[in-house]
N, C-alpha and C positions, 0 to 999 in steps of 0.2 A: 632346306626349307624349315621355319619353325615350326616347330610341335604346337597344336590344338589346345586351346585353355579354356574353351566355351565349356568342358565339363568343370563346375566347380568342385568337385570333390577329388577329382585329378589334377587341378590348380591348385588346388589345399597340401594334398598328398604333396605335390611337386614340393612346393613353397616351403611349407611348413614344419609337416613332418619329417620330409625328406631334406630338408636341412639345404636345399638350393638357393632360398631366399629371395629375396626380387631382383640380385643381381644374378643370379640363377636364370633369370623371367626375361630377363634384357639380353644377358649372353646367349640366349637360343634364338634370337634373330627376329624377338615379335616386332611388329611394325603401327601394333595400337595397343594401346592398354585395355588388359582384361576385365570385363564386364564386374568383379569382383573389387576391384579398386576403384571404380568410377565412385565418387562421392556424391551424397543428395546436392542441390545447387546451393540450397544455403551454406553448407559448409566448403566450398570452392575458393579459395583465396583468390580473387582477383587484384592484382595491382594498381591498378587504376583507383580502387576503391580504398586504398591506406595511402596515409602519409609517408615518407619517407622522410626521418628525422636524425639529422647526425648530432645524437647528445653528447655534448665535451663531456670526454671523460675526466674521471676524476682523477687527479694525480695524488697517488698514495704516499709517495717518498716524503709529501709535505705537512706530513703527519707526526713527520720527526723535525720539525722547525718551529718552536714555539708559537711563533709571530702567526703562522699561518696552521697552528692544528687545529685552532676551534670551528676554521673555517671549512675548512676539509668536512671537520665531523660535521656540523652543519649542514652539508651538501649532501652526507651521506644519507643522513638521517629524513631530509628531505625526501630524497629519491624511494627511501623503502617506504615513504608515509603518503605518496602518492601513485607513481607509475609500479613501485614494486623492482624495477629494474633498470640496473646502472652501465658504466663501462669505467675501468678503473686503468691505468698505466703507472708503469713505475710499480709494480705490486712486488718485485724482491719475485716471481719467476722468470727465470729465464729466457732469453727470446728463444734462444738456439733452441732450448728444450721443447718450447711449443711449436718449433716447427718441426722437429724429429719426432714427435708428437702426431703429430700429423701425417709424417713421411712412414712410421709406424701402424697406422690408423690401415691409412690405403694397402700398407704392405699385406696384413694379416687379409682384409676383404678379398683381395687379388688372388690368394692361394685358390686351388681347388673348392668344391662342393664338400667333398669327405672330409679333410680337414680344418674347414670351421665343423661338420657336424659332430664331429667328435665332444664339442661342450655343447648339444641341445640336450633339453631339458629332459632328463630322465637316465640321459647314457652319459650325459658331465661326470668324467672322473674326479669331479670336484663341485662339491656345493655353491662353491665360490664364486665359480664361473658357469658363465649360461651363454649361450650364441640363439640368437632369434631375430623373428621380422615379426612385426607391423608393433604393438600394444599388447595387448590379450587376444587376437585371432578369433580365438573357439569364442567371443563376445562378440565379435565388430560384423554386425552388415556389412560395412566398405573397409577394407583393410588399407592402413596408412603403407604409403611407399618407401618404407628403412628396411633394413637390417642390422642388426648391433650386437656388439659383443661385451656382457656386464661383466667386473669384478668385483666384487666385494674384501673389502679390508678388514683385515684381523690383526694380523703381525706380519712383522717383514718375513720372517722365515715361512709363512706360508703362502705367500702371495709371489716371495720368487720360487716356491716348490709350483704353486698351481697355476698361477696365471701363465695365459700363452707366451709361449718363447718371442715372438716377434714381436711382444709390448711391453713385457712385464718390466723391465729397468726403467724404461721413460716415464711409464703409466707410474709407478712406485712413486720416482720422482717428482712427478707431477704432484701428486697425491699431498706430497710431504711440503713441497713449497708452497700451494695453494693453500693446506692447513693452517700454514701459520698468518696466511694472511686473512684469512675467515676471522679466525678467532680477534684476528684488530681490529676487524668491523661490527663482529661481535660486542668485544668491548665499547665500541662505539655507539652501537645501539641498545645493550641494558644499560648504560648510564644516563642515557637519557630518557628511559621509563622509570630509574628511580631502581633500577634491581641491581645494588651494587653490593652486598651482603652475600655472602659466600659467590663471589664472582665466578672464579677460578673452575671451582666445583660444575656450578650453573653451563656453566661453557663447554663442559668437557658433557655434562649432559646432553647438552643438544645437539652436539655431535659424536654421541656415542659410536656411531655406526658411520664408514663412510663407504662409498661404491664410484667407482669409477668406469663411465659407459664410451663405444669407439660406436657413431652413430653412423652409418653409411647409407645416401641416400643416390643411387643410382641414378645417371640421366634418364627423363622421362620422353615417352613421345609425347604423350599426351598431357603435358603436366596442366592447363587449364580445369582437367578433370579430376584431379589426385588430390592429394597433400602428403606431405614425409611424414608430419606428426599431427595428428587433431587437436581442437581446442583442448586446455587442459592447462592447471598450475597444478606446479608440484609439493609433494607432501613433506618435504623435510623441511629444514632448518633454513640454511643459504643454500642457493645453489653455483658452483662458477664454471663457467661453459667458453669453451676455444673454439669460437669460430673461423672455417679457413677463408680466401678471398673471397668466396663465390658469393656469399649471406641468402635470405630465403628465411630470415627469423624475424616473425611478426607480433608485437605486443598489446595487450587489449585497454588501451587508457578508458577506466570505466569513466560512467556519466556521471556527469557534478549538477547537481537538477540546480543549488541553490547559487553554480555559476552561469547557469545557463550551456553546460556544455554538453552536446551529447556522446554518448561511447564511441568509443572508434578504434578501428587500428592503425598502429604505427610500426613501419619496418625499421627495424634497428641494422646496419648497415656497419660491414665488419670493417673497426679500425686495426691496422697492424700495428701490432704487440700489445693489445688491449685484450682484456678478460672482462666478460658480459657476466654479473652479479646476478642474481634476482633471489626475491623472497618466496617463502616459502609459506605452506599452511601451518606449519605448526611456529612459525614467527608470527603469525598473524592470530593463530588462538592464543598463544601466550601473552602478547599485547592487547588482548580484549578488541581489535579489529583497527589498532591505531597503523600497526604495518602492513600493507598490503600486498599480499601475496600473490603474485602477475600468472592472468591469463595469458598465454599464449599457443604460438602456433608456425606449422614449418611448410615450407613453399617448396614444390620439386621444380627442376630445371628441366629443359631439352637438351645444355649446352653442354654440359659437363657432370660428371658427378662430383657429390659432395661430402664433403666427414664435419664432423663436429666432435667436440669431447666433453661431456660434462662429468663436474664430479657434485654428486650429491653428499651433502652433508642430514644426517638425520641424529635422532635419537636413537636407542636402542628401542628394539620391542617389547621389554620389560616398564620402562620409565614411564610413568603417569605427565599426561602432556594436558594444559591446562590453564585461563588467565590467571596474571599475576594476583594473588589474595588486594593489595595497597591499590591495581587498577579499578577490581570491581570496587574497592571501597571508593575510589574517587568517582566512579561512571554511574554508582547506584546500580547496578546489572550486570551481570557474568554472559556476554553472549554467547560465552561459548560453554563445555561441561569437559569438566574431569575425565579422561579416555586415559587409557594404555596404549601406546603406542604403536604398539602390534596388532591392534582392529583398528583402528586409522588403517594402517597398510595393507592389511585384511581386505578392508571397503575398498580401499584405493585401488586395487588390483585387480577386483571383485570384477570390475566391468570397463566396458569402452571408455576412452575419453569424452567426455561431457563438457567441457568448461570448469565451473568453479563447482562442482555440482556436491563435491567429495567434502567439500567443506560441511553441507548440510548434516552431516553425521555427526559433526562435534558441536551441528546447534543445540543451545540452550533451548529446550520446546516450551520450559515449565515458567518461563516470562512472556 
């Protein structure tokens, strides 16, 4: 019989501290979801109510064929000046690798309770690496339905010292083929704001820092009542995310008053061997608000469980993150202000996921 979860502070305990996680929460045999993950209804994803939209993705290899790379960039630049988020194939990673990727992901959730606890937060024999569930927890009324396991990147010779043994090669590798396709979309998109003046430099800045996350989202009973991840766009640079077959990743097309359209969501639906792009807040402060940085959001299942891998690309937390000086001169207005990188993530971190709400910190107030 499963154990009792009507106490929330022994569901917390359970979950959180104790390092069993929500697959913790499933493998004890519950039969409804606990009172603590039920979500307000506004925040409910229902299906019915999003689109389901298969955007061709973009094919990258044809970025090395004259005839066809303006048009590539073109499409790219589009997508981050609109929805915020693409799908790209042909990106130069490997299939195999995102599927060992994956077969990696599940391996490491599968273990024991004690053995993911071993990286929670405080007993991490490594800074590097963290093991948790929901967002921020000790913040959230309703806790999102994941568990995941972060690395953060420094050098190769610490990431194969710390990172867990049943990821660290693939996760590495991933890491290292994904970079160099970032930075081509990179390239892609400061030359069309005009920031082509120490490029090289620029680029290495805005991904000073990268981290590599294994999201596992257990099957739900109750999934109408849940969500894996709440509304929320994220604070770095790009971000490129492996999703496996199941999908459950919903995006928030804002409203165009002066097309007549109003916001909505759209389920992006996993193509195989395609890698989900999306922008970031601080692409979108450093464009003065021309790239837009995607709301989204994650569906749980009844039918199976799910992984996803994203790897965030950011800056450092030293770097001054800020619109381009040549933007505001063309906009007449800096919407955004001059921050450190490191109280961006400070806020960001600070509370629940809200939507776009983390952007408000780097508004301009004094226009």
């Amino acid at each position: 019989m499963a154990p009792s979860f009507d106490d929330e502070n022994s569901l917390f305990d359970f979950v959180v501290k104790n390092g069993n996680g929500v697959k913790g929460l499933v493998d004890s045999g519950i039969a409804k979801v606990p009172e603590r993950y039920v979500q307000p209804p506004q925040e409910r994803i229902d299906k019915l109510d999003a689109f389901s939209q298969v955007l061709s993705p973009i094919d990258l290899s044809k970025l090395d064929q004259p005839d066809e790379h303006n048009q590539v960039a073109e499409a790219v630049v589009r997508a981050a000046e609109t929805l915020g988020f693409f799908q790209v194939v042909n990106h130069g990673v490997p299939i195999e690798l995102l599927e060992a990727l994956k077969d990696a992901s599940h391996k490491f959730f599968a273990q024991p309770p004690e053995k993911k606890a071993v990286y929670l937060k405080g007993v991490s024999p490594s800074p590097l690496v963290k093991y948790g569930t929901s967002f921020v927890p000790e913040k959230e009324k309703a806790l999102e339905w994941k568990d995941y396991v972060s690395m953060v990147y420094t050098n190769d010779a610490e990431a194969l010292e710390n990172w867990p043994n049943h990821c660290k090669d693939v996760a590495l590798e991933y890491l290292k083929a994904s970079t160099m396709m970032v930075k081509k979309l990179l390239e892609i998109l400061l030359n069309n704001i005009g920031a082509t003046q120490d490029q090289d430099s620029r680029i290495e800045a805005l991904i000073g820092q990268k981290m590599v996350n294994m999201n596992f989202y257990p099957a739900c009973p109750n999934p109408e009542l849940t969500v894996g991840v709440g509304r929320h766009s994220d604070m770095g640079t790009l971000t490129v995310l492996l999703q496996d077959g199941i999908g459950g990743l919903y995006v928030k097309a804002e409203e165009n008053i002066d097309a007549g359209k109003m916001a909505e969501w759209i389920e992006i639906p996993p193509i195989p061997g395609a890698l989900v792009i999306n922008v970031g807040d601080t692409l979108q402060i450093l464009s003065n608000g021309r790239y837009k940085s995607a709301e989204h959001r994650v569906r749980t299942t009844s039918m199976q469980s799910r992984v996803s891998i994203p790897l965030f690309t950011t800056p450092k937390p030293t770097e001054k993150i800020g619109p381009l000086p040549q933007l505001v001169e063309i906009d007449q207005i800096a919407h955004y202000r001059e921050i450190a990188f490191g109280d961006y993530m400070n806020n960001f971190f600070g509370k629940a996921h809200d939507g776009k709400s983390s952007l408000n910190f780097a508004q301009n107030t004094s226009v």
